[in-house]
N, C-alpha and C positions, 0 to 999 in steps of 0.2 A: 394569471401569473402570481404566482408567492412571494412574501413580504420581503425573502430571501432575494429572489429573483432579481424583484424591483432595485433593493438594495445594492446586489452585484452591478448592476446595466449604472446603478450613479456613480460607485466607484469609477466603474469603467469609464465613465465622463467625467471625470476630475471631482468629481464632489466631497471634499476633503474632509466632510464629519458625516461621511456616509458609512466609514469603516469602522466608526465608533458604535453605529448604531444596529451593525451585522453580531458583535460578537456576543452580543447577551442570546438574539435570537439562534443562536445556530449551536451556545456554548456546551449545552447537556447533549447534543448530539456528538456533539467533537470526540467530548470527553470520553463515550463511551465507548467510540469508534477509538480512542487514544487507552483506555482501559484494555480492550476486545486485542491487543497488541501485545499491551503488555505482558498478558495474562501470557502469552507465548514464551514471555524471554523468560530468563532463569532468575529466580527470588532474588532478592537482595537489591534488585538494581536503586543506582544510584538519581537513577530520570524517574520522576511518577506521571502519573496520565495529566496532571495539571501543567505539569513544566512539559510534556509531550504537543499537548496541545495548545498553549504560546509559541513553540518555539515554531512550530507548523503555521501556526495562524500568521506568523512573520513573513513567514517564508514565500505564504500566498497574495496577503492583498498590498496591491500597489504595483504588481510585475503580470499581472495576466488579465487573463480577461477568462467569464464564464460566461457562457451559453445558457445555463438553469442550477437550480439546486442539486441535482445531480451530477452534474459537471461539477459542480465546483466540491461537494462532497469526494468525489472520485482523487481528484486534485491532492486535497486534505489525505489521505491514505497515502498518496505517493510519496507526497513530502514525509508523511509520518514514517514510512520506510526506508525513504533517502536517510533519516535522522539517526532511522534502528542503525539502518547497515554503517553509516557514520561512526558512528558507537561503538560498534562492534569490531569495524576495523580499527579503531585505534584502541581500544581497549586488547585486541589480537597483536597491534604492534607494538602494543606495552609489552606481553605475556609470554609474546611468540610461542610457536608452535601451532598443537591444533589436528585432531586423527579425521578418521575414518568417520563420516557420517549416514546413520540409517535414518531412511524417511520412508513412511507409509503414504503412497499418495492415491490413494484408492477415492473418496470423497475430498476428501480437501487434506493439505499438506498438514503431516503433525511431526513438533519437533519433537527429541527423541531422546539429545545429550545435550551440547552445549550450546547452546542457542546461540551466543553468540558467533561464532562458527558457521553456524546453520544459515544464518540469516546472511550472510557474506558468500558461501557457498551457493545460496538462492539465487541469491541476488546477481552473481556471476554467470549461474545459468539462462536467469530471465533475459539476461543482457544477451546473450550467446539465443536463445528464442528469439529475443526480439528484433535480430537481425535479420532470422530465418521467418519469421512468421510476427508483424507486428502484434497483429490482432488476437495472435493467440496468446503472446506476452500478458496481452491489456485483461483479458480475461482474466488468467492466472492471479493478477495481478488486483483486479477487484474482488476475488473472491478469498484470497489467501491475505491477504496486505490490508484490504478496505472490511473485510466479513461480510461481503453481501453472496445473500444465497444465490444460486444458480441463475435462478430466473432475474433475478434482479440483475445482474450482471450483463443478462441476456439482452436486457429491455436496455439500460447504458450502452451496452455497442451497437442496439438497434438491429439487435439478430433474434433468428425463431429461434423456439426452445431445441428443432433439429440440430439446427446449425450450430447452437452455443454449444449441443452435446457432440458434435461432430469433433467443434475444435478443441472442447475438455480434454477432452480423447489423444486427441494428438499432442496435448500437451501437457498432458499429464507422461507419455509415453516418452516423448523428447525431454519434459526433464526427467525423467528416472533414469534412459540413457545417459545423459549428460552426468545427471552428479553420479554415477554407477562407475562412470569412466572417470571420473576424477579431474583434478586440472592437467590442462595441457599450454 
C-alpha cells in the first residue's frame, strides 16, 4: 500500500492532519493532470493549473472516501471537470449564445472552436451516456477528463483491454450520435 493510500484510509478515519500531509505527496501529480486540462480549454483563461488544482483538492478531501490512489486520482479529474464545465456554463451564461460544434472523436476527443461550449456540450452528453451506459460514461470520462491512456483506464474499471475496446467503441459512437443531434 502507497504512502498515498495509507494517507487516504487516515483521512477516512478522521485523522485531521492527515490531509495536510496528502497534498505535498500527490501535488505535481494533480498539477499536471490539472495542466493536461487546461491545455484543452482556450488561451486566456482566467483559472491556471494551480488555482485548478486547489479548488479540486477542496472539493475532495473530507466528503468521500478512496479505495487507492487510483481512485482517488480518478476522483481529482472529475471534480477538475465538474469545475471546467462550471466555468464554462457561467462564463456561456454571461456571453450567451454559442453554435455548432465539430469534434473528432476517433482516439480521444479533440476540441475544435470554443472550448468552452465544448466542454458543456460534453459534458451534457456524458450525462445523457451515463444514464444509458454507466460504465461507458466512466471510461469516456478517464480518458478524456483524467488523460489516462486506454489501458490505464482499463485497469481503473477493472476491465480487459477487449472489453475496454468494446465499450470505447460504443461510446465513442453514442457520443458522436448525441452531440451530432444537438440538444434536445
Amino acid at each position: 500500500m502507497s504512502d498515498v493510500t495509507h494517507i487516504l484510509s487516515a483521512i477516512d478515519q478522521g485523522d485531521s492532519q492527515a490531509a495536510d500531509r496528502l497534498l505535498p505527496l500527490i501535488y505535481d501529480e494533480l498539477r499536471k493532470l490539472a495542466a493536461h486540462k487546461l491545455a484543452l480549454e482556450k488561451p486566456g483563461q482566467t483559472l491556471d493549473a494551480t488555482a485548478l488544482v486547489h479548488e479540486a483538492y477542496l472539493r475532495l478531501v473530507g466528503g468521500q472516501q478512496f479505495q487507492s490512489r487510483r481512485h482517488f486520482f480518478a476522483a481529482a479529474a472529475e471534480a477538475m471537470r465538474r469545475i471546467l464545465v462550471e466555468r464554462a456554463r457561467h462564463k456561456k451564461s454571461l456571453k450567451g449564445g454559442g453554435g455548432a460544434v465539430k469534434l473528432d472523436l476517433q482516439d480521444q476527443l479533440v476540441f475544435t472552436k470554443d472550448r468552452g461550449q465544448e466542454v458543456i456540450e460534453i459534458n451534457d452528453a456524458l450525462e445523457k451516456l451515463e444514464r444509458h451506459d454507466g460504465q461507458a460514461a466512466a471510461l469516456v470520462k478517464l480518458r478524456f477528463f483524467a488523460g489516462l491512456r486506454h489501458q490505464e483506464a482499463a485497469e481503473v474499471l477493472g476491465l480487459s483491454r477487449q472489453a475496454a475496446d468494446r465499450l470505447w467503441l460504443m461510446a465513442r459512437t453514442w457520443l458522436y450520435r448525441s452531440l451530432k443531434a444537438g440538444p434536445k
